[in-house]
C-alpha positions as CSV (number, residue, x, y, z in Angstrom):
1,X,-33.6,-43.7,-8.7
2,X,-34.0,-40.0,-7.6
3,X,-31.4,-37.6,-10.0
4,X,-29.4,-34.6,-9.0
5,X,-29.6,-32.0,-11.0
6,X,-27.7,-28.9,-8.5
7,X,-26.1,-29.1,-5.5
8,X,-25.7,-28.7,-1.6
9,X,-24.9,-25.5,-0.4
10,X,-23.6,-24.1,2.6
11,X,-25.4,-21.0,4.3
12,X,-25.6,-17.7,5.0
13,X,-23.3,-17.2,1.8
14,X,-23.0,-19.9,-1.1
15,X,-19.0,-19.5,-1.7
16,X,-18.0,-19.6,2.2
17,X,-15.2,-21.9,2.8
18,X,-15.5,-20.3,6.4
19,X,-17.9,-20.7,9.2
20,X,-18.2,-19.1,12.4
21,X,-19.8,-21.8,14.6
22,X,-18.2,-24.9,15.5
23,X,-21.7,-25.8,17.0
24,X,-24.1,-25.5,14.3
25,X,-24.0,-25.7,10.4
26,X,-26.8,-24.2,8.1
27,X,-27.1,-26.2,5.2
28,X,-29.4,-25.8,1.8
29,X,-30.0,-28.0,-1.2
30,X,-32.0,-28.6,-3.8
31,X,-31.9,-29.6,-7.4
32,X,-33.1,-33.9,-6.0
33,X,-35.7,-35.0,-7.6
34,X,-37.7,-38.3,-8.8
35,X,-40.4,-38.4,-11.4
36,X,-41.4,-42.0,-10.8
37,X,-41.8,-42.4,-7.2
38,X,-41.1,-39.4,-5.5
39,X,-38.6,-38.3,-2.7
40,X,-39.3,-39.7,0.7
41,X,-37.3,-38.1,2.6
42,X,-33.3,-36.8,2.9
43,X,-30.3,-37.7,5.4
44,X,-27.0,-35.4,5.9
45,X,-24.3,-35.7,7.5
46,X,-21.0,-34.2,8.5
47,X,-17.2,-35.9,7.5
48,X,-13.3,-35.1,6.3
49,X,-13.8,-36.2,3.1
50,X,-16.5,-36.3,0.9
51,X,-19.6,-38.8,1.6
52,X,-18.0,-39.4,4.8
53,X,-19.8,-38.7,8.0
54,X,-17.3,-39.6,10.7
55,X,-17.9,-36.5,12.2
56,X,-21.3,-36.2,12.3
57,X,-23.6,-39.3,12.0
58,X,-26.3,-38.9,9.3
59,X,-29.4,-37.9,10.3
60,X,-33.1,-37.4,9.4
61,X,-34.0,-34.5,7.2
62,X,-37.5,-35.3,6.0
63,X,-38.3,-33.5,3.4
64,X,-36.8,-30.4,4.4
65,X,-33.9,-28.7,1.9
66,X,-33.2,-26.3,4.6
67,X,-31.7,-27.2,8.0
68,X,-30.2,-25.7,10.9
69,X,-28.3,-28.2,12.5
70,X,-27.3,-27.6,16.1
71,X,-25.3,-29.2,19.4
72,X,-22.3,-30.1,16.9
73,X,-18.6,-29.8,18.3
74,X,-17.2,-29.4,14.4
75,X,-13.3,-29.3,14.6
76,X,-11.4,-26.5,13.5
77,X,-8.9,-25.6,11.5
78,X,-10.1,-29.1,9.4
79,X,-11.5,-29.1,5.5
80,X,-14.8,-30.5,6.2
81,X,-17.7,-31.5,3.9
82,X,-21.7,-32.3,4.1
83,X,-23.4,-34.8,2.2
84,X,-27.0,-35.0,1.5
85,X,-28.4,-38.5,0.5
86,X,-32.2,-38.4,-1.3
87,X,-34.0,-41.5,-0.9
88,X,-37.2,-42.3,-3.2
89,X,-40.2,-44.3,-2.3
90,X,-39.0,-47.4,-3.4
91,X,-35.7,-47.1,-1.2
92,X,-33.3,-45.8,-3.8
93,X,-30.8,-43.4,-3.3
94,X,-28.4,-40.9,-4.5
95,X,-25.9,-38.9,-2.8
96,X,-24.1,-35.4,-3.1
97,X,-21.4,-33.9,-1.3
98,X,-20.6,-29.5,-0.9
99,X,-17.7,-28.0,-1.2
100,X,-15.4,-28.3,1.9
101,X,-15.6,-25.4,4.6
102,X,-13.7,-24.7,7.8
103,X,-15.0,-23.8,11.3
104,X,-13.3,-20.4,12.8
105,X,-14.8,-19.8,15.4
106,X,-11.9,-17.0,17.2
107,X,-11.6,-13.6,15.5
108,X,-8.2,-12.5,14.7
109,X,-5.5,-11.5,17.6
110,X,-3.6,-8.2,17.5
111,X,-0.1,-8.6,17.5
112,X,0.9,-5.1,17.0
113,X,-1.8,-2.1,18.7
114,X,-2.7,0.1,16.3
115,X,-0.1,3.7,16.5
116,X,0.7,6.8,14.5
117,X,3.4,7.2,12.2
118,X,5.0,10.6,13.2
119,X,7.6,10.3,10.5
120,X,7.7,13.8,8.6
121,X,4.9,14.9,10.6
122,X,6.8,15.6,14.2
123,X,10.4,16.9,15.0
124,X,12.6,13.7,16.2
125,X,12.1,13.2,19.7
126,X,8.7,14.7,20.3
127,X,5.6,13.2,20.9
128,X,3.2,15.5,19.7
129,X,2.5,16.1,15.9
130,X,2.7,19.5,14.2
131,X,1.2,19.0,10.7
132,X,-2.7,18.8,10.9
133,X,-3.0,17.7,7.4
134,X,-1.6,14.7,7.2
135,X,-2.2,10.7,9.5
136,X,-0.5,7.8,9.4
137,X,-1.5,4.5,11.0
138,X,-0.3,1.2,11.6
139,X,-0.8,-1.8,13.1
140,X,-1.3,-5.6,12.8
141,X,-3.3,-8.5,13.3
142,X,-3.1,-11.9,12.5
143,X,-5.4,-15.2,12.4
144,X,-4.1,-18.8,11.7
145,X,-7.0,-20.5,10.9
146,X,-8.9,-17.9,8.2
147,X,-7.5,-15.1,6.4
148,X,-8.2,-11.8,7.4
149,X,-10.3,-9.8,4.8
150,X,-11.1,-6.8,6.2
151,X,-10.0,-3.6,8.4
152,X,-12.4,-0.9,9.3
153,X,-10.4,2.6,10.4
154,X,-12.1,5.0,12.1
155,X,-10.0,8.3,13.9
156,X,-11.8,9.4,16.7
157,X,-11.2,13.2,19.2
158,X,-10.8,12.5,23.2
159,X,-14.2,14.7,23.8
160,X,-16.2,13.1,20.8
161,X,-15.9,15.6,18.5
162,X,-16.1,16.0,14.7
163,X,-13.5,14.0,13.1
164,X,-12.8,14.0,9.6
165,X,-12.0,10.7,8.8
166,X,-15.0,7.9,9.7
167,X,-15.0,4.4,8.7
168,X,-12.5,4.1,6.4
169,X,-13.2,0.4,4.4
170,X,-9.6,-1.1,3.6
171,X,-8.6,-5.2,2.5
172,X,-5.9,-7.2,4.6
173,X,-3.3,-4.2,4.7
174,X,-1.7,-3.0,7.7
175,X,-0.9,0.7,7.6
176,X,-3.1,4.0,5.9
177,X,-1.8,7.1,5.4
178,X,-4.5,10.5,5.1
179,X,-4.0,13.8,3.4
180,X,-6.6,16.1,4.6
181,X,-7.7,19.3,2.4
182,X,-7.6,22.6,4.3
183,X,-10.9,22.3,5.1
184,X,-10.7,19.0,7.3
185,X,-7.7,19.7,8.7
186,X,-7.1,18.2,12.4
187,X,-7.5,20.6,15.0
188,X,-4.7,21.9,17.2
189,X,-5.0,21.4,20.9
190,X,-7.0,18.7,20.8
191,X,-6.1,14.9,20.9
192,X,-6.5,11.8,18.1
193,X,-7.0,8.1,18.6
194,X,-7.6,5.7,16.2
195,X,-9.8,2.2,16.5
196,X,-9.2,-0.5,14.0
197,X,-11.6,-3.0,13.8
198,X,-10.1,-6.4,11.6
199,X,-12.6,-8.8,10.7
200,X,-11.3,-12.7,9.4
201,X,-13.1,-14.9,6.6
202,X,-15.6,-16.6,9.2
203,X,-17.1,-12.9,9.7
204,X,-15.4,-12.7,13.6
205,X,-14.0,-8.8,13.9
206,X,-12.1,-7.8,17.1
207,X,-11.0,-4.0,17.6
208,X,-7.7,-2.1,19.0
209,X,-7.5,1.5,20.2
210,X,-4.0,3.6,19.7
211,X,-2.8,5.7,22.3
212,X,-3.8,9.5,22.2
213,X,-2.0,11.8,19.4
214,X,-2.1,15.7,20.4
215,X,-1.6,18.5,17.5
216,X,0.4,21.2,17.3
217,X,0.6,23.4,14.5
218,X,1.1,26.8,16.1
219,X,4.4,28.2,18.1
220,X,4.2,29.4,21.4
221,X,2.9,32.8,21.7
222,X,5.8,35.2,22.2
223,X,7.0,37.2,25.5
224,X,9.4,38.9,26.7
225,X,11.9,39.7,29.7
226,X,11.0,42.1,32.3
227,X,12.0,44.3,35.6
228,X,13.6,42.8,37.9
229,X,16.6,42.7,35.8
230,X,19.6,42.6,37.4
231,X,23.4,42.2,37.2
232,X,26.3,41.5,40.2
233,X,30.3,41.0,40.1
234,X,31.0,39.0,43.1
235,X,34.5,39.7,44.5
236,X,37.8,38.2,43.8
237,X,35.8,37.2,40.4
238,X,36.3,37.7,36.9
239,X,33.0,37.5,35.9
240,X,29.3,38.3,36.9
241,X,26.4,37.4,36.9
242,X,23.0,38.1,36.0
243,X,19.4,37.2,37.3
244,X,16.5,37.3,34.7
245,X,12.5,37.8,34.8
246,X,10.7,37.0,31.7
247,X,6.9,36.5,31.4
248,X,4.1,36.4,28.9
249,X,4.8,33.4,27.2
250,X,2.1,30.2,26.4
251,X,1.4,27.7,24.3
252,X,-2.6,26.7,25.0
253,X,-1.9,23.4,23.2
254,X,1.1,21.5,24.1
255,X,2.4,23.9,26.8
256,X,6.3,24.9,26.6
257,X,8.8,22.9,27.7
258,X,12.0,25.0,27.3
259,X,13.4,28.2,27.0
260,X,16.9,29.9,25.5
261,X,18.5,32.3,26.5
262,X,21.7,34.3,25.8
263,X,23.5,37.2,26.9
264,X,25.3,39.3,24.3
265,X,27.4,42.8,23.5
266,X,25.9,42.3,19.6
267,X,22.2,42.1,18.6
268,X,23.0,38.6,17.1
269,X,25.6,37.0,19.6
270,X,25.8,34.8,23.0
271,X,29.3,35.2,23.6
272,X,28.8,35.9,27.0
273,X,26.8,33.0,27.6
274,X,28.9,30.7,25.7
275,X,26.2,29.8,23.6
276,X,22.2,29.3,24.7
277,X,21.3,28.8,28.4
278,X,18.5,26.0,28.1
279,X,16.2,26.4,31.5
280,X,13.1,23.9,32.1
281,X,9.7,25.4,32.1
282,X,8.9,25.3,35.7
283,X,6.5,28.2,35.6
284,X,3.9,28.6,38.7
285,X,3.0,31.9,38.7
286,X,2.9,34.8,36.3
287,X,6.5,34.8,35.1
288,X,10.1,32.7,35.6
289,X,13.2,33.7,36.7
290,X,16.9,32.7,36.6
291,X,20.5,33.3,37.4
292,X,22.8,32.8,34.7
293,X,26.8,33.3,35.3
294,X,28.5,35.1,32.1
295,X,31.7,34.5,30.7
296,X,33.0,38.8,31.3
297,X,33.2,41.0,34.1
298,X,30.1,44.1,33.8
299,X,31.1,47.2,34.6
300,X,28.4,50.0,34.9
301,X,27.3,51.5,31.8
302,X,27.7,48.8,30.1
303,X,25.4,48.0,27.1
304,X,23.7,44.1,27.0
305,X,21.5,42.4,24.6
306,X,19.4,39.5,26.2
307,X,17.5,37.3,23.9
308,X,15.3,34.6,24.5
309,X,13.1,32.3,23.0
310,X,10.4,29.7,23.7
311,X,9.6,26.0,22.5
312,X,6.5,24.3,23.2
313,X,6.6,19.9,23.5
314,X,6.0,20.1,19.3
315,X,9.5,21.1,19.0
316,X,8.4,24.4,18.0
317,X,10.3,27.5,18.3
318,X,8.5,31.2,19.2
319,X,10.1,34.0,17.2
320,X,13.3,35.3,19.2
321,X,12.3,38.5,21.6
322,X,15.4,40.5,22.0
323,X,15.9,43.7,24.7
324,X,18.5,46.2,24.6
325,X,19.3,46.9,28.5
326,X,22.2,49.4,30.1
327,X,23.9,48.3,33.8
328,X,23.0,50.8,36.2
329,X,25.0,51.2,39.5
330,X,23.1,51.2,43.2
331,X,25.8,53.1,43.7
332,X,27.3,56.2,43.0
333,X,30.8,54.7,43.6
334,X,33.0,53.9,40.4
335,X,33.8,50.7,41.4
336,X,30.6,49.5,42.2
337,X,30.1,45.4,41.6
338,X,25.7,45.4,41.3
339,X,23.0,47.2,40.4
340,X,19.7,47.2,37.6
341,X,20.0,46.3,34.1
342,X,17.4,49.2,32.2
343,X,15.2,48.1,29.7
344,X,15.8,50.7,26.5
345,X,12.2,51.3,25.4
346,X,12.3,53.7,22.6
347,X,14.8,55.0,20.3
348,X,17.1,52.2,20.2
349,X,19.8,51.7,17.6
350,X,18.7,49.5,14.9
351,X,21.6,47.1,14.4
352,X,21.2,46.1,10.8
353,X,20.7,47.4,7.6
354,X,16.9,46.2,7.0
355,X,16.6,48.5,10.6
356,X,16.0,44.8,12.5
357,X,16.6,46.6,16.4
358,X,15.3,45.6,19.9
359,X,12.5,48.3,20.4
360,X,10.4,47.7,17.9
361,X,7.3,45.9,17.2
362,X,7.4,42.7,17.2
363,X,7.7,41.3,13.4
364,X,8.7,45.2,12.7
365,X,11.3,47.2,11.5
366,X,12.3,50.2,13.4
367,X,11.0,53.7,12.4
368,X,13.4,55.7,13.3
369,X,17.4,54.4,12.6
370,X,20.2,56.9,12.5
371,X,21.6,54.1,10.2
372,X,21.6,55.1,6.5
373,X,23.3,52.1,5.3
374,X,22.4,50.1,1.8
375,X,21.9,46.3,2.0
376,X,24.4,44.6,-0.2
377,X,22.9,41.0,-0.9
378,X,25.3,39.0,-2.2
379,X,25.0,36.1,-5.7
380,X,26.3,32.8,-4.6
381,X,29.5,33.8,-7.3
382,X,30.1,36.6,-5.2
383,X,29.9,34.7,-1.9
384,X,32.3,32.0,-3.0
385,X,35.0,34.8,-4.6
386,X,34.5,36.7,-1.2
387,X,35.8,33.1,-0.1
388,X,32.5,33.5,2.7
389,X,30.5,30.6,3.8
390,X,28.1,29.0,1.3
391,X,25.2,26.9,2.3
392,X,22.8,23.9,1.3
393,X,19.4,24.3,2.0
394,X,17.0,21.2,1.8
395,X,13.4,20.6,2.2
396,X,12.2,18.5,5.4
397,X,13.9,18.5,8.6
398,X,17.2,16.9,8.9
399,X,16.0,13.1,10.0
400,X,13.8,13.3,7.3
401,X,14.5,15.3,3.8
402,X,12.1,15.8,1.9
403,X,11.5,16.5,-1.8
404,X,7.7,15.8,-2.3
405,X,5.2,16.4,0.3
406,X,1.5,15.2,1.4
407,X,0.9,18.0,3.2
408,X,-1.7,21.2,2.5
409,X,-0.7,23.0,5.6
410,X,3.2,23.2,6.4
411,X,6.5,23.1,5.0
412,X,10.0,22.3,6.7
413,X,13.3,22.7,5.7
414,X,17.0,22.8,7.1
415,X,20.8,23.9,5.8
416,X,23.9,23.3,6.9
417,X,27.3,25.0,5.5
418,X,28.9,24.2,2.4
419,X,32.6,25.1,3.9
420,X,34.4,27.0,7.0
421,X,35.3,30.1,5.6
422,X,34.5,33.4,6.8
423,X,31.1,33.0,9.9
424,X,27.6,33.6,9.2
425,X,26.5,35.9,11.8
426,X,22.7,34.8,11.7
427,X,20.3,33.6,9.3
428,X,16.8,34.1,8.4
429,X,14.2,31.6,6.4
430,X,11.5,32.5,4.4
431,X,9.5,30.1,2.3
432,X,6.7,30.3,-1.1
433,X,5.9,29.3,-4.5
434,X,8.7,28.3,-7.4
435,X,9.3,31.4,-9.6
436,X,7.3,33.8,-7.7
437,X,8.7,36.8,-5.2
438,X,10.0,35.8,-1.9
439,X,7.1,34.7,0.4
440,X,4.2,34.6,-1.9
441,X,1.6,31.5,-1.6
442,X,3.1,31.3,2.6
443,X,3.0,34.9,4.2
444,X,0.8,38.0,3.1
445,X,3.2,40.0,1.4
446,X,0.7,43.1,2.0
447,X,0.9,43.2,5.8
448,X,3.9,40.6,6.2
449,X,7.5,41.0,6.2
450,X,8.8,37.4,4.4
451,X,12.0,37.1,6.7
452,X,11.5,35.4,9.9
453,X,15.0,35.4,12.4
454,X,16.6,32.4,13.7
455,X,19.7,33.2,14.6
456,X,22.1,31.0,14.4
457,X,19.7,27.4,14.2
458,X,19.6,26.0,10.9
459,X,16.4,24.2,10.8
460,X,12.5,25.6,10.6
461,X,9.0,24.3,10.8
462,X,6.3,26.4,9.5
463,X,2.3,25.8,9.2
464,X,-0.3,28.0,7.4
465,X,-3.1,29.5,9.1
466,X,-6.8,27.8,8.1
467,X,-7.4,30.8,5.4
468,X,-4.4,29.5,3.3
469,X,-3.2,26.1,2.1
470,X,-0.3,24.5,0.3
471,X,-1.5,24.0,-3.2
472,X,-1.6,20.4,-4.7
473,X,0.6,20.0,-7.6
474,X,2.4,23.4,-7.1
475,X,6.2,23.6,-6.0
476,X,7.4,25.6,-3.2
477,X,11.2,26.5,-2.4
478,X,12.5,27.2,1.0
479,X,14.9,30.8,1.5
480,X,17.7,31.5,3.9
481,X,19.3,34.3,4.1
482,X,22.8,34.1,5.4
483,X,24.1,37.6,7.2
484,X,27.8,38.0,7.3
485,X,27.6,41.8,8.5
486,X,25.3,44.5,9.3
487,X,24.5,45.1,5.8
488,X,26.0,42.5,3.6
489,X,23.7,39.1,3.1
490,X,23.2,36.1,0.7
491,X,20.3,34.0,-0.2
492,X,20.4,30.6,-0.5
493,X,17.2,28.4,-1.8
494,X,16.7,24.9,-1.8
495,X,15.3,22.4,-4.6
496,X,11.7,23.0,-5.4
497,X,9.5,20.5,-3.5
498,X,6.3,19.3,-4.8
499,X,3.1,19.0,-3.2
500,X,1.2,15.8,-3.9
501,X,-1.7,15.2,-2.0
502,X,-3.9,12.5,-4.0
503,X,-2.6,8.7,-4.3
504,X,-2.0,7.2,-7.5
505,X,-5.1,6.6,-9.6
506,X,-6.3,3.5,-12.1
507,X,-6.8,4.6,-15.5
508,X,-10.4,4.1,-17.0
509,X,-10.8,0.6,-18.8
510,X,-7.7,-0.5,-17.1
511,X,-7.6,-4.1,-14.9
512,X,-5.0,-6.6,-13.7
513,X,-4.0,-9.5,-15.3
514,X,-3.9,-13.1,-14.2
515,X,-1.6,-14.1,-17.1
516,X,1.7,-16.0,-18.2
517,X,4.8,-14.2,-18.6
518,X,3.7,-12.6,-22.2
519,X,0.8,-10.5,-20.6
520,X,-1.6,-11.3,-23.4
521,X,-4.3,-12.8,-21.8
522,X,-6.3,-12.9,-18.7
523,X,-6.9,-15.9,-17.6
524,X,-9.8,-17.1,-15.8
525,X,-8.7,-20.8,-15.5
526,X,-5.1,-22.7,-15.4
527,X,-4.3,-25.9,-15.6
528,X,-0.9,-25.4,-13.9
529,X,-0.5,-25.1,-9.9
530,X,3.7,-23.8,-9.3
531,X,3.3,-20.4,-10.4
532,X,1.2,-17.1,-11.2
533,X,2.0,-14.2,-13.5
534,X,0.3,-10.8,-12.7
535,X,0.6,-8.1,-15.2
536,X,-0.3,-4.3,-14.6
537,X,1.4,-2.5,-17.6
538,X,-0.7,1.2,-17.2
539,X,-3.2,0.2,-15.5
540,X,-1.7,2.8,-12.2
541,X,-0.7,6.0,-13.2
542,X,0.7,9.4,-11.4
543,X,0.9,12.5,-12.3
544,X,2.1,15.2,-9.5
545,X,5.1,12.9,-8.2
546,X,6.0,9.1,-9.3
547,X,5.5,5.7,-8.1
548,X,7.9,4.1,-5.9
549,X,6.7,1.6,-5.4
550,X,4.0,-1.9,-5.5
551,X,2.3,-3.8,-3.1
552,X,1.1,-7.4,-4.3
553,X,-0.7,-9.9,-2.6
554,X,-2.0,-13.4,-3.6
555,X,-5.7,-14.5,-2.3
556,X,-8.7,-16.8,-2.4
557,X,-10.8,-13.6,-1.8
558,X,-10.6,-10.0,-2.8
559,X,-7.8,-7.9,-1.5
560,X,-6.9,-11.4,0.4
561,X,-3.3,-12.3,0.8
């Protein structure tokens, strides 16, 4: 009687329980053998349960231990098993079943298209993303009849270009986040997608694309207003109005979608306004125009602030441009109702103590100022027994607060009032490492003044230039300096927040645990089937932030869930 020593075996890979065709199976054995009489020949066949074959009649090997069998219609989704019987010379034989497999023959099916997380990386409400350094994707597929076992990511430019993250190898998870050193960050202007390719048990892959992502790092480049300017009272009014011509603003990447405006008898105000005028970027030409109606009646002589600013469709702001102008008459009657508003070019008063004014170069103080004040700059004691407004300034934006940070290439932050005593006439933010001066590690202290105006919003997005970088492991601290009169100031800071740019790492020599609930042991075999104990005392550690949080899955294959 011919003896078994091994088995049969399923091919391309020994441990499949998966196969890809339901039209052909590859099958290998070896291990029959008879000393006596020999081996004739070998019959398989195909069947639900071991030595079956009531899906596939046996048929006729000869002597061959490898076979491609073809024009089979194998059901799916089904344990199935192949049997090889030996016979000997003298009509004996033995028989021996494989392990059972499964026919997939469908790759898995998307149920969610692959998309980028914008959270902490984009102002609420805009579509483009501001912080080059940082991706997150997500997505989801599914398959019912074999697990999925693989994802492939690969981020890819709308012209081809270099892209710094290629073929990223991942298990059955459904989301990646990137931190990107200052090197390899993503460029701004151009546009991101991302292909993920998931590929099932059975070795079937199918791919999704995301839609387009376009960076943004940069603010629009600033402008200004310029001639005509002019102002009218209409009659039987108590008011007038003025029409505006501004020009020189752009924004190369993600174009600008708005501008504000305000009118104002104080370098900081928009009284006359009644706050910002918002108006639509509808440029055609080489500058934009508008009317706006103020809240006051002009009279000639009169002095006016205009102010204006630009945001792009990354939500970010352009530094404020501010312009001193004087109402001239077209006529030489006292009670004339229209005429020019002048542009003050040089000499101009500087309106605070730091000599901030409207004529001078942008990001500037102004060299001359007839003002010899002193700054007073206030300790939060002082500002409290002054019974002034204090303020709480946080890291991140306001949807999204931040403490610890991914990112090597900006920094957010926001504040909002601490109570409604005396006003804050305007703020300005500056940002840079814990324990160092003002600035330093985010602006050139050399050739840079720290303090950047914003008026009255209380929210800011800076990002470095590609010669600098936020510094894993350091902490940085976000300032705002609240101005309650031309001289008089307080600075408020928020919490440090750290910058963590590396995940959590495995310590050397350490492993998980398939164990019971003492963790002693690792367990290669049970002889129970209701539960599983995994234990993973040190084997992840941190050290720039902490860990939130685990992730655990339960498979018949690697990273399989």
């Amino acid at each position: 009687m011919p003896v078994v020593l091994y088995t049969v075996f399923l091919l391309p890979i020994e441990d499949d329980f998966f196969v890809s065709l339901s039209s052909s199976v590859h099958l290998h054995w070896y291990g029959f053998e008879d000393p006596q009489s020999g081996i004739e020949h070998f019959e398989a066949c195909i069947g639900t349960k071991a030595g079956e074959c009531d899906i596939e009649p046996k048929f006729n090997c000869l002597l061959q231990s490898n076979i491609l069998k073809t024009g089979l219609k194998l059901p799916a989704n089904k344990n199935l098993y192949a049997t090889v019987v030996a016979f000997n010379n003298v009509g004996m034989k033995v028989e021996q079943s494989a392990d059972a497999f499964r026919v997939d023959d469908s790759p898995p099916s998307i149920v969610s298209r692959p998309s980028f997380i914008l959270d902490y990386k984009n102002i609420q409400g805009f579509w483009v993303q501001w912080d080059p350094s940082l991706l997150g994707i997500k997505w989801e597929f599914k398959d019912n009849e074999s697990p999925i076992i693989e994802h492939t990511v690969t981020v890819k430019t709308h012209h081809e270009g270099h892209t710094p993250v290629e073929n990223v190898q991942l298990g059955n998870q459904n989301s990646l986040n990137i931190s990107l050193d200052a090197h390899n960050w993503l460029k701004s202007g151009d546009k991101y997608y991302v292909v993920v390719t998931s590929c099932n048990a059975a070795r079937h892959c199918s791919s999704a694309r995301s839609p387009a992502l376009l960076i943004d790092s940069s603010p629009p480049h600033l402008g200004g207003f310029r001639p005509p300017l002019t102002w009218k009272t209409h009659r039987n009014q108590n008011a007038s109005s003025v029409n505006l011509t501004w020009y020189g603003f752009h924004d190369p990447e993600s174009e600008i979608k708005k501008y504000f405006l305000s009118v104002s008898r104080s370098y900081n105000g928009n009284e006359l306004t009644n706050g910002e005028v918002v108006v639509v970027n509808n440029l055609t030409g080489d500058f934009q125009q508008t009317r706006i109606k103020l809240r006051e009646k002009l009279k000639r002589h009169d002095m006016l602030i205009l102010s204006i600013w630009a945001q792009n469709n990354a939500g970010l702001n352009s530094s404020i441009a501010r312009v001193s102008v004087h109402a001239l008459s077209t006529s030489v009657k006292s009670d004339s109702n229209e005429g020019l508003l002048e542009l003050e070019k040089h000499s101009c008063e500087a309106h605070y103590c730091n000599k901030d004014c409207t004529c001078a170069v942008i990001g500037k103080p102004c060299t001359k100022s007839t003002r010899d004040n002193k700054c007073t700059v206030l300790n939060t004691t002082d500002v409290i027994q002054r019974n002034m407004q204090t303020l709480n300034v946080y890291g991140g934006q306001k949807s999204h607060p931040q403490h610890i940070s991914a990112s090597s290439a900006c920094l957010s932050g926001h504040w909002k009032f601490n109570n409604s005593s005396k006003k804050v006439s305007r703020f300005e933010w500056s940002m840079g490492l814990r324990n160092q001066p003002i600035g330093e590690g985010v602006f050139d202290l050399k050739n840079e003044i720290p303090w950047r105006d914003v008026g009255l919003r209380q929210e800011v997005v800076h990002c470095l230039t590609s010669n600098q970088t936020l510094l894993h492991g350091q902490e940085y601290v976000i300032y705002v300096r609240a101005w309650f009169s031309s001289d008089l100031s307080a600075i408020f800071n928020s919490k440090p927040m750290k910058i963590d740019q590396t995940p959590p790492k495995v310590g050397r020599g350490k492993y998980i645990k398939d164990s019971n609930a003492a963790c002693k042991r690792d367990f290669d075999f049970i002889d129970w089937m209701d539960t599983i104990t995994a234990c993973w005392d040190n084997v992840f550690n941190e050290r720039q932030s902490h860990i939130t949080h685990y992730f655990v899955s339960l498979g018949t294959s690697p990273k399989g869930k």
